[in-house]
Structure formats: C-alpha cells, structure tokens
C-alpha positions in Angstrom: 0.0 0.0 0.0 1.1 3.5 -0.7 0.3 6.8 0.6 1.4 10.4 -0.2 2.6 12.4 2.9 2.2 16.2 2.2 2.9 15.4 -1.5 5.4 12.7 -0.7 5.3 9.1 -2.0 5.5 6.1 0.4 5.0 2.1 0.7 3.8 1.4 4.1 4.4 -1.6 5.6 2.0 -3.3 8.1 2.4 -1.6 11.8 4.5 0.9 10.3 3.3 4.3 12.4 2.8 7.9 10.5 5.8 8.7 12.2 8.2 6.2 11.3 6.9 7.2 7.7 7.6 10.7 7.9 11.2 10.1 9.5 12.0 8.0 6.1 10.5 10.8 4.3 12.7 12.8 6.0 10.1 15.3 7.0 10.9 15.1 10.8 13.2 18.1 12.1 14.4 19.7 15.2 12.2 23.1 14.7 9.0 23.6 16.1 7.8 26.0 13.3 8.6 23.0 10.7 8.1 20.0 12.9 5.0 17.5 12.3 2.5 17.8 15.4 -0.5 15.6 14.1 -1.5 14.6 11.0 -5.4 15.1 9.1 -6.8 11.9 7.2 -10.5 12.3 5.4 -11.7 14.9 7.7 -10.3 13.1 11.1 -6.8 14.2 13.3 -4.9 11.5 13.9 -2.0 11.3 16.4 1.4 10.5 14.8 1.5 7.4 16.2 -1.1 5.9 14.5 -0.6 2.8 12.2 -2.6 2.9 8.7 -2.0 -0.3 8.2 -2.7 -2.9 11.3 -2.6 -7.0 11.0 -5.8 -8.6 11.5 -5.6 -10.7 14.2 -7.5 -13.5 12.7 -5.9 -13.2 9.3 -2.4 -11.9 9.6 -1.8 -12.3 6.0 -4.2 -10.0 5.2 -3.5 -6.7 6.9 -6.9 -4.3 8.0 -6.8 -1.1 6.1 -8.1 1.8 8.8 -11.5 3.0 7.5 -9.9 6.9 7.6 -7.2 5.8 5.7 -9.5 3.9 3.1 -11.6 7.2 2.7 -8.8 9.4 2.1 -7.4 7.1 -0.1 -3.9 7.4 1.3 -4.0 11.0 1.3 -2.2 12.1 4.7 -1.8 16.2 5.4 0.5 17.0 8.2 0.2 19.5 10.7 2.6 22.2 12.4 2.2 24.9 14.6 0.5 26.9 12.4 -2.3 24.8 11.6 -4.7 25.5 14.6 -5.3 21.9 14.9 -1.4 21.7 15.3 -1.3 24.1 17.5 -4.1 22.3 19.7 -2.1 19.2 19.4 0.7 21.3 20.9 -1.3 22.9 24.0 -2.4 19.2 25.4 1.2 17.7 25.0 2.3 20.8 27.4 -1.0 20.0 29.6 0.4 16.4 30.1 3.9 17.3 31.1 2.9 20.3 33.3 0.2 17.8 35.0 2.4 15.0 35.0 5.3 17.4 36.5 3.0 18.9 39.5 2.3 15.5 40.3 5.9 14.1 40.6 6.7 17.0 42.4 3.4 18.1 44.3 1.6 14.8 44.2 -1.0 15.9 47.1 -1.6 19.4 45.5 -4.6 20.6 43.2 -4.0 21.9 39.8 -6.4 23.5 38.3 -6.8 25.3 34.5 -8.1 28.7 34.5 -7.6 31.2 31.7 -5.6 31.7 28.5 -4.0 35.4 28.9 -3.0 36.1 25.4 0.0 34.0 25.0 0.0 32.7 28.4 -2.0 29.9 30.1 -3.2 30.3 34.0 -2.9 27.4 36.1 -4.0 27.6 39.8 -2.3 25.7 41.9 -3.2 24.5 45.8 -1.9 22.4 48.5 1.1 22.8 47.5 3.4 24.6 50.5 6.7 25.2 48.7 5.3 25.6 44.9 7.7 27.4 42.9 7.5 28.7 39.6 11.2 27.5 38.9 11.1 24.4 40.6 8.1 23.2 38.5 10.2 25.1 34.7 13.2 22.6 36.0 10.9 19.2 36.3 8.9 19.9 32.7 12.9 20.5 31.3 13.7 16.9 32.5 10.3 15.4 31.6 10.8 16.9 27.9 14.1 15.8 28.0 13.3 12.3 28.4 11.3 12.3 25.7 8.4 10.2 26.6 6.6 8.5 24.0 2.7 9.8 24.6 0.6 6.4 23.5 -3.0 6.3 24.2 -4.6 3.2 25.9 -8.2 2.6 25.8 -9.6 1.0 29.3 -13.1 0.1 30.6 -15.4 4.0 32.3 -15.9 1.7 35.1 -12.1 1.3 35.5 -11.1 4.9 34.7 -13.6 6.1 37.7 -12.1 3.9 40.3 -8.5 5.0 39.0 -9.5 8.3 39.4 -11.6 8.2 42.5 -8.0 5.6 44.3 -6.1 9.2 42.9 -8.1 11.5 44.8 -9.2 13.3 41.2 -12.7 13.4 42.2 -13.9 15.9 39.5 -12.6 13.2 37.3 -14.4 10.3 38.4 -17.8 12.7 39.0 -17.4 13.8 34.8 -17.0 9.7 34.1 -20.0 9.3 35.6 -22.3 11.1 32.6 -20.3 9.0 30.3 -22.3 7.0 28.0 -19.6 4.9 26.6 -18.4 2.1 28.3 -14.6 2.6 27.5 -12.3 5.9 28.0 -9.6 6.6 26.3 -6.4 7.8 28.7 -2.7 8.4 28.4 -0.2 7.1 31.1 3.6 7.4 32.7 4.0 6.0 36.2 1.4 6.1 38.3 -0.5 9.6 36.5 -2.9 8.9 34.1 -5.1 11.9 32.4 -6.5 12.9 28.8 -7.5 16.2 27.4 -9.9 15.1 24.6 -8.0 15.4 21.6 -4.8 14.2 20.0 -1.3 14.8 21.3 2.1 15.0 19.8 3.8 12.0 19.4 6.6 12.7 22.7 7.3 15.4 24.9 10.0 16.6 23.5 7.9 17.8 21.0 7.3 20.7 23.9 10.6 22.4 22.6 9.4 26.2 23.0 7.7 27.5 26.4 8.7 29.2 29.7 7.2 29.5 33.1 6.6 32.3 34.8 5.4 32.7 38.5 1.9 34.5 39.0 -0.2 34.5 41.8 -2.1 31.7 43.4 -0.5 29.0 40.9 1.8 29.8 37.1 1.6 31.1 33.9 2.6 28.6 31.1 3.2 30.5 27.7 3.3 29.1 24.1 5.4 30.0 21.4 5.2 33.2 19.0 2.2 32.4 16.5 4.4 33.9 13.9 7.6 32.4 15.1 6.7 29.6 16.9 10.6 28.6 17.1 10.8 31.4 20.0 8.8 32.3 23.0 5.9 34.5 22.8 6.1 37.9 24.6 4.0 37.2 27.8 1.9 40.9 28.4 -0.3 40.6 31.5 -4.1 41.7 31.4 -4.8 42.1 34.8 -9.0 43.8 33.2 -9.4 41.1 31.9 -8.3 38.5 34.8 -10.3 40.1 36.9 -13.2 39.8 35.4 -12.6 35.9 34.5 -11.9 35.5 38.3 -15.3 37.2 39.3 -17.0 34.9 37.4 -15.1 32.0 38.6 -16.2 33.5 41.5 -20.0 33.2 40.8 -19.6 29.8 39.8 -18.2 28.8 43.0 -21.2 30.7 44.6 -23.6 29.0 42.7 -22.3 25.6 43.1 -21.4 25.3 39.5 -17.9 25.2 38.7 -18.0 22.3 36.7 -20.0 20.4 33.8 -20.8 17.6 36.8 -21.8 20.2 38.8 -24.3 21.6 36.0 -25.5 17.5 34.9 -26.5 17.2 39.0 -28.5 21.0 38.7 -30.5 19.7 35.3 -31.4 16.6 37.0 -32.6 18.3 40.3 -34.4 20.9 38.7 -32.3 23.5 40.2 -31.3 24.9 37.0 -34.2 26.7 36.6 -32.6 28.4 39.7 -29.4 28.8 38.4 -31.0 30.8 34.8 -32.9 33.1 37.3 -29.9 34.0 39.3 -27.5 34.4 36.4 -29.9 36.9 33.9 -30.2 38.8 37.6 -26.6 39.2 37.4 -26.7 40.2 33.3 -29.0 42.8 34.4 -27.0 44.1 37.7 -24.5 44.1 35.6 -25.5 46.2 32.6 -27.2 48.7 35.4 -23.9 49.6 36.8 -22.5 50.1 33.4 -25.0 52.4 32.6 -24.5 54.7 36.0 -20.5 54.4 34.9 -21.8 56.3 31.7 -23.6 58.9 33.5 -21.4 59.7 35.8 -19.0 60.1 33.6 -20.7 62.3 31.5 -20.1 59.9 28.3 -22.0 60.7 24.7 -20.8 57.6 22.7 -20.6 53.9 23.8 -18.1 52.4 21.9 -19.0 48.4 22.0 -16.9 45.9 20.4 -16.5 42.1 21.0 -15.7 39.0 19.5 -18.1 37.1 16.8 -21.5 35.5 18.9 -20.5 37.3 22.0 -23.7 38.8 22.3 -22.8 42.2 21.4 -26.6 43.4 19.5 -28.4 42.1 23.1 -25.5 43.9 24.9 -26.5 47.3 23.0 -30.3 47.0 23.4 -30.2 46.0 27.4 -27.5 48.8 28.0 -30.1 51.1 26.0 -32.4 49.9 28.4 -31.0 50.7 31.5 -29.9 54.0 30.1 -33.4 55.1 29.7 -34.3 54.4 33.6 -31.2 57.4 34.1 -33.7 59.7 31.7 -31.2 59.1 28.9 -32.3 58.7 25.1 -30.1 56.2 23.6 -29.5 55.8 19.8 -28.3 52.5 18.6 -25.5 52.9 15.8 -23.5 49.8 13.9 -20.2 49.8 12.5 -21.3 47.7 9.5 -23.2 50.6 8.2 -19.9 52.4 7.7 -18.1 49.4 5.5 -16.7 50.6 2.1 -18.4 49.5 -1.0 -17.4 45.8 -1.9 -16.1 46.6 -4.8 -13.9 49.1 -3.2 -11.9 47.0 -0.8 -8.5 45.5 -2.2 -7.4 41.9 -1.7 -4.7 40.6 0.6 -1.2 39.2 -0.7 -3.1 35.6 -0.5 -5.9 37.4 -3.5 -8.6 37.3 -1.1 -10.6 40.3 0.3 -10.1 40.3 4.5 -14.0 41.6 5.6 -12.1 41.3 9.2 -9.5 44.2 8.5 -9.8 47.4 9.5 -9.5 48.7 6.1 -13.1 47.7 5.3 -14.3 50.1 7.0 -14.5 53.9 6.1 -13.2 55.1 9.3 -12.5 58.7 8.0 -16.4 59.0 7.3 -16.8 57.8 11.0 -14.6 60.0 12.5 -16.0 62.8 10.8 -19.5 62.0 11.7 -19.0 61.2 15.6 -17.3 64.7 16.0 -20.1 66.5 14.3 -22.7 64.9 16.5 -20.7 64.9 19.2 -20.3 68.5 18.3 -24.3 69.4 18.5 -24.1 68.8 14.4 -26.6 67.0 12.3 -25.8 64.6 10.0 -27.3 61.9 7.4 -26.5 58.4 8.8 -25.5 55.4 5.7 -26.6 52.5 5.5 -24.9 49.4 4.0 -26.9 47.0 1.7 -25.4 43.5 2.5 -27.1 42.1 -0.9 -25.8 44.8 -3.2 -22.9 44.9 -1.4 -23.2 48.9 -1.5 -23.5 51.7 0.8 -26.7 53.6 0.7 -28.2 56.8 1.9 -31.5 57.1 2.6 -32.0 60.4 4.1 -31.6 59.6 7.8 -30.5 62.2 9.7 -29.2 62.6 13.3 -28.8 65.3 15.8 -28.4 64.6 19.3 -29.4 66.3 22.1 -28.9 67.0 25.7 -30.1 63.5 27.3 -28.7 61.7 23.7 -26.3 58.8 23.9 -25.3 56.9 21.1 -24.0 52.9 21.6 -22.1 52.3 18.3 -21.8 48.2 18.0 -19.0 46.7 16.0 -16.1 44.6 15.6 -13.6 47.2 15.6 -15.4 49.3 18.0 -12.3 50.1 20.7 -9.7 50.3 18.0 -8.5 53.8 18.4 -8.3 54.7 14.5 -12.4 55.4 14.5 -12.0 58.2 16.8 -11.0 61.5 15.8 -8.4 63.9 16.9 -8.6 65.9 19.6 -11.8 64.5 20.8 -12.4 64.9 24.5 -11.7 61.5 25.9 -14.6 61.9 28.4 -17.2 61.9 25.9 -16.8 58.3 25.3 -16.7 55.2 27.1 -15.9 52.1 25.6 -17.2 48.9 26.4 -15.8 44.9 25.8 -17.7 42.3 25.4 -17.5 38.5 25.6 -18.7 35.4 27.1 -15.9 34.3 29.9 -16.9 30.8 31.0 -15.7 29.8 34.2 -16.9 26.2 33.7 -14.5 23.7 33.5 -15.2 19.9 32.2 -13.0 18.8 34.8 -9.7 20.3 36.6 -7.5 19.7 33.9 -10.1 20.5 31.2 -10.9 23.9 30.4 -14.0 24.7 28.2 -12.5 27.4 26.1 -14.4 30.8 25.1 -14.0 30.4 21.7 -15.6 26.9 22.0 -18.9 28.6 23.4 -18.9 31.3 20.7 -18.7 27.9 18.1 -21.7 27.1 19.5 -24.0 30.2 19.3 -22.8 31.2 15.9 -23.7 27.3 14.7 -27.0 27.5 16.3 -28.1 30.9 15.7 -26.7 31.0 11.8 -28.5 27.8 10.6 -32.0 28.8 12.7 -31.8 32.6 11.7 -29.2 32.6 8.7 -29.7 28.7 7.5 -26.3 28.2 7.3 -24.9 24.9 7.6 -23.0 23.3 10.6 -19.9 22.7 7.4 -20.1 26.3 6.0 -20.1 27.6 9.8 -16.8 25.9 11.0 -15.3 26.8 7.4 -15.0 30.3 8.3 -14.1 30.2 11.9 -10.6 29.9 11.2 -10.5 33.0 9.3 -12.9 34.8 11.8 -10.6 33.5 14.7 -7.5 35.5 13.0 -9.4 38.2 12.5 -9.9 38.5 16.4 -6.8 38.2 17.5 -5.6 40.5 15.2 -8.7 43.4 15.2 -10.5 42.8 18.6 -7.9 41.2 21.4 -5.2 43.8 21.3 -7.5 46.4 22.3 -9.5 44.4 25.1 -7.6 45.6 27.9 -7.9 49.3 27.2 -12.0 49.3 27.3 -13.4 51.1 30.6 -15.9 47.9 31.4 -15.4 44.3 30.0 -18.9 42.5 30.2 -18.9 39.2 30.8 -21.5 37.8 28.3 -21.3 34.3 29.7 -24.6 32.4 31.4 -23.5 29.0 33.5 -26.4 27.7 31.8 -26.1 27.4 28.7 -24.4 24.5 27.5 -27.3 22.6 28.7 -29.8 24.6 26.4 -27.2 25.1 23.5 -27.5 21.0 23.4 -31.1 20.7 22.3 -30.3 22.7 19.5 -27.4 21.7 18.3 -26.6 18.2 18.9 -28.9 16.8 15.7 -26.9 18.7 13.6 -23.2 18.1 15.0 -24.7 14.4 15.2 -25.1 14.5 10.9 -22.1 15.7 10.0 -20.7 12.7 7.9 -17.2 11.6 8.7 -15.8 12.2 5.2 -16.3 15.8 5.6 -13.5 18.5 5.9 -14.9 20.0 9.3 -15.5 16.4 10.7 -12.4 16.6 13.4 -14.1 20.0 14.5 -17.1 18.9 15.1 -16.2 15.6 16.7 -14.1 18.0 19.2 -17.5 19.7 20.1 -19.7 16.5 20.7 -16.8 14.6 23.0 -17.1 17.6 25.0 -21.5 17.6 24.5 -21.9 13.9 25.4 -21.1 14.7 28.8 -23.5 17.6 29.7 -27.0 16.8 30.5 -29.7 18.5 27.9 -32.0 21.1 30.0 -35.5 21.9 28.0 -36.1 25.1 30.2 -36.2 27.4 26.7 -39.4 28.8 28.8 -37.1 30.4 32.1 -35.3 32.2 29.7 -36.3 35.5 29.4 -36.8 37.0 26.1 -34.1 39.9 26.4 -31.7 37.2 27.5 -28.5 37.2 25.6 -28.6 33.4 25.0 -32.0 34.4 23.1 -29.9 35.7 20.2 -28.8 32.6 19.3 -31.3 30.3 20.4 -33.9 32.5 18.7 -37.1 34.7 20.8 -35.0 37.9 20.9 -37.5 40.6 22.0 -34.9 43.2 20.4 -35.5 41.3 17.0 -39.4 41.4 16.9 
C-alpha cells in the first residue's frame, strides 16, 4: 500500500506508524515552526502514532486497512504549529507534562486550569506549600528531555472512575460518571494517568518552545510566537481582563457550578431553573452599573466591540435599556453601516478580500460623523446593503441632544483609528464584550471561550441565517485571526469588559445543536471540528427550560425569541 505524505510518496508496511513514515521521508526536524505535530486523514486528526495499516488478528496475511485511511485514499496532510489543529495538538502535550510534572513533584496538590492570557495559560495551583515557579520550569525541562513516548490506551469507564476516584481526582471520576460509553480513552507514565480530549504530539519533546513564569495563586505557562513559533511569545499581563474571569469563577463557585458535573447534578434536580434566574439577575445588575459608569462620567458615545456571537446586539439594546431608567435617550448605531463598497476593498497578498480588517471600513467618514454629532451637528447616517454589497443613503438624519447617547456596536469598535483627533476623551466610554466561561469539564479540562462562541454562531446561523453546521466551521478559522488581530489587542484598554457568559447554557445550547453536529458525515472537511464539540457535549446533560429564559436574555440571540429582533 502507498500513501502520499504532504505530496510525498511512500510504501507502508503493516504496523508501520505515521511517524516512522515521515522520519523516512525525512520530513521530521528539530524546529518547532517545521516540525509535524499531528496529522489530518478524510476529515479526522490522527495522532502521529497511528498505524494505517494494522494485521488482522485473525488473518495476519491479510492486513486491516483503517476505514480513515480507506476514505482518504492514502492521502495524509501534516500539521505544524501553524495549523490551529497543530497548534491544539501542541497545547495538550504541554497539559500532560505540566500535569504530569505537578504530580511528581506536588503529588497531594490541586492543579487546576483557569484562563488563557493572550499567549500565556493560567494554572492555579493548591496544596502545595513550597510551589515554585522555577522548581516546576526545571521538572517539565527533565520530563521533555526524556522524551516520553505519549501512547493512548483505551480502558473500561468503570475502571477509569475507580482510577481516578484511588487518585483522589474526584472531579474526574464525577465527569465519568455522565459518560455513555463504556470505554475511556487515557494516556499514562507512572502512576499519572489523564487525557484532554483530543490528539497529542507523538513525545514530549515535541514541547521544545515555552517558559514558566510565576503569578499568583499558581503559574503562567506560555506558548510560542504564533508567527515564530521557534521562539517564546512575549508574555503581556491583562490584569482587566483577569479580573473579570476570576469574578465569574467566583460566581460559579457561589452558585455551586464550577464544573459540567456540577451543572448534569442542577438539570437533573431541577435546580437549574434556579441557576438561569440567578445568572440573567446578574446580566442585568451588571448592565445597570455600566449604565450609571456612563452617566457619571458624562459619556456621549458607547463604543461596544466584542468577539463574533459574544452577544454584542443584546449587549447594546439592554445597556439602552438601563440607560433610559437614568432619563437618557439612547440611539443605537452599527459599524457595518460604515463598510466601504465591496467593490472598493483591495485583496490581501493571498488574493482574497479580508472583511475582518480594519480597512473595510470607512473610518474617516466615521470619524468625521461622531465629532459632528458629538459637536451638537446633524448629520445623514449610511446605510450598508449586505445584498448589493453597497453603501446607501437614505435620508436619515441625526442630531443629538442634551439627554442623547449613542451605543455604536462593532467589531472594531475600541480600535483607536475610528476616533478623531482631539476628541475629548470623556465623551466616550468604551465597552468589551464576551462570554468568559468559568466552567471547566474537569480540573484539567478547560471549556474554552471560543468553543462557546462555536456554538452560538452554529446554532443561531443555521435557525436565523440557514447556514450549515460545514459552512459555519469553514470560516471560523478566518474569523478567529481576524480577532486576535482586530478585537484582542484592544480588550484591555475598554473602561468595562462585560462578561456575556450564562453558566447555563451549554445545557440549552445542546437541544439545539446536537442533531446537527450528530449529521455531519465523517468524510467531511470539518469532521475533526465537530467531533471535538460533541466529546465535550456527550457529557453535559440536555436542559428543556427554553421557557425560564427570558426574552431579552442574551442566550435568546442565538437560540432564537429575541424581543430586540421582533
């Protein structure tokens, strides 16, 4: 049998692994930026130590084709760093070996993931007296150094619980529990045993570019440079944004829901109907004190940005809400009104237009417009015709007056080009926001933002926008980049971050989305993607209490039974 490797001819021989493949290929080398992580067969990530070729064990002379293998038709695609999925490969080989390191050194203490902090990855750590920083950077040096192979072995739930429960990982052995499956997958050295649901790099020294640094409470672990992964990224602390991830681990803790266990026991008692009462009463404490920040301040333009499916339209309409109860007249503006004519924008190097980049945008027109208003000016207000791909003008016009606040909603909303010189800083306030979730699947399994925001954009653009769970995932990619490079770098600098976020909501997100992950045929492109979303799904418990969930809820623009879209 022969496959092509990234365009590379090879015979493989039965219980030949991908890797020995790629080492006679000569595709294996000592950089990170060029190195194989992982490797992508019909739709499906594979480890690198996976054999396309196995003997049968009833008819060695006839060796068992795997069924991925079969449907690619020996087509492998490798991945490095910068393939995302590479990159994820990367992040759980460093969970293992910093896991695996706090236990050989700390084994009575409790690790615990937090938050990603741009390049950097909290991890809190208790119980463990004389922690340090440095001591922990030395035992992940030795544990890469011995290069460990990382194999995954596939044992009974039943057996994984007690292993876990015999370890003292409770929160382990409580997430087993939901599991429907009778076997779990885990990967071993010594006496530690963990997994992070998804493929690995083959060893760990594969981990060739990180550093440690000490932080408060536990460590920061940070990844390479995305766009030189062969150094260490530059670590910038974002203590805004910290905070407001810790307040809402905070409210988790509170609630008695820090963990998807935790949520499966409060569907099954009923008590989540609790739980969505409490947390839209926080929402809406929350949007009242950043409406009296606005008044007191004296502010005449909310500048709102946030990430895609953060909730940012609901954001601008409750905000507007609690503004009126100050007397204030709100006037809700959007961004996309002010994009350049289609036909106007030039491509990138690649040949493809960027809607992401800044430059879409006609931020001079902006400008010009939010210091005449702001100025006691009127002015005619565009509008942008999505289907013509044109801006239009349609005689609106717009003066404000003495109680007139305007909440301008948009991607690029904080970055500082759309405001005009000399503009008195006071008359705006800018506002971040996106939904922080402080639920964890287990200690060692975060559930990442980004995952959440998958999830609303897949329900609410195939109910609202009839998109497709395939065409969906095949832009995230490209909206991802466009995040980190229009929306994240200015996070820190807004006056309020909002965490959009309910504890909730993975429960109710499941009843809409599972039938359509669930159809997605393996063959497809975006298969891997969404397998990564139901391993994490079949554990939570599905909660049909669409009728708590009040209709100005931010969950309700996804879900659909938005009172700000009637």
């Amino acid at each position: 049998m022969n496959l092509v490797i990234d365009g590379h001819s090879v015979a493989v021989q039965t219980g030949q692994s991908l890797l020995q493949l790629i080492r006679q290929l000569g595709l294996v080398t000592g950089k990170l930026s060029t190195n194989p992580l992982a490797a992508k067969i019909a739709g499906e990530v594979f480890t690198l130590n996976y054999i396309p070729l196995r003997e049968k064990e009833l008819a060695p002379d006839r060796p068992s084709i795997r069924r991925a293998m079969a449907a690619s038709r020996g087509v492998v695609h490798l991945l490095r760093y910068s393939d995302p999925t590479g990159k994820d490969a990367y992040a759980r080989t460093a969970q293992f070996v910093l896991f695996l390191a706090l236990r050989q050194l700390w084994p009575d203490a409790r690790a615990k993931m937090h938050c990603t902090v741009g390049a950097g990855l909290y991890i809190e750590v208790n119980g463990a007296e004389d922690f340090s920083a440095e001591k922990l950077k030395e035992q992940v040096a030795k544990i890469v150094a011995e290069d460990i192979p990382l194999l995954r072995s596939r044992i009974s739930t039943e057996e994984a619980i007690q292993r876990y429960t015999e370890q003292g990982q409770i929160d382990k052995a409580r997430l087993l529990r939901w599991r429907t499956t009778p076997q779990f997958d885990i990967y071993a050295h010594g006496d530690f045993a963990d997994y992070y649901y998804g493929e690995m790099a083959p060893s760990t020294g594969y981990l060739k570019v990180w550093d440690i640094l000490s932080a408060p409470g536990g460590f920061t672990f940070v990844f390479p440079d995305d766009r030189n992964p062969d150094r260490v990224a530059e670590y910038r602390e974002m203590p805004h944004f910290f905070s407001v991830y810790t307040e809402g681990q905070r409210w988790g803790e509170l609630m008695e829901c820090e963990t998807v266990a935790d949520l499966n026991d409060l569907v099954g008692s009923g008590q989540i109907r609790e739980l969505i009462r409490v947390n839209e009463a926080l929402h809406e404490k929350r949007f009242s004190q950043v409406a009296d920040l606005v008044c007191k301040r004296g502010a005449k333009a909310v500048m709102l940005a946030g990430p895609s499916s953060s909730g940012k339209t609901t954001s601008a309409h409750r905000l507007a809400t609690q503004l009126r109860v100050h007397g204030k007249k709100p006037i809700l503006m959007s961004l996309d009104d002010y994009y350049l004519d289609r036909d106007k924008i030039l491509p990138g190097p690649d040949g493809k237009v960027d809607l992401e980049h800044i430059n879409t945008l006609d931020t001079e027109l902006f400008g010009k417009q939010l210091a005449a208003l702001l100025d006691g000016q009127e002015v005619e207000l565009p509008t942008f015709n999505f289907k013509a791909g044109c801006r239009e003008w349609h005689g609106e016009k717009l003066r404000l007056n003495a109680d007139s606040v305007i909440i301008v909603e948009g991607l690029h909303a904080l970055n500082p080009v759309l405001l005009p010189q000399g503009l008195d800083p006071s008359l705006v306030f800018r506002m971040f926001v996106s939904p922080l979730l402080p639920l964890n699947l287990d200690d060692h399994n975060r559930i990442p933002t980004s995952y959440l925001r998958l999830l609303r954009r897949i329900v609410r653009d195939y109910e609202s926008r009839g998109t497709s769970v395939e065409g969906t995932i095949g832009m995230w990619d490209s909206v991802r980049r466009g995040e980190k490079r229009w929306i994240f770098p200015y996070q820190e600098n807004a006056d309020v971050i909002f965490n959009s976020s309910t504890l909730y909501e993975l429960a109710v997100l499941k009843k809409h989305i599972f039938p359509l992950l669930t159809a997605v045929p393996p063959e497809e492109e975006c298969y891997d993607e969404v397998r990564a979303i139901v391993k994490v799904l079949n554990f939570v418990q599905e909660a049909d209490v669409d009728d708590e969930i009040p209709p100005t809820s931010l969950i309700r623009e996804f879900i659909g039974g938005n009172t700000f879209y009637r």
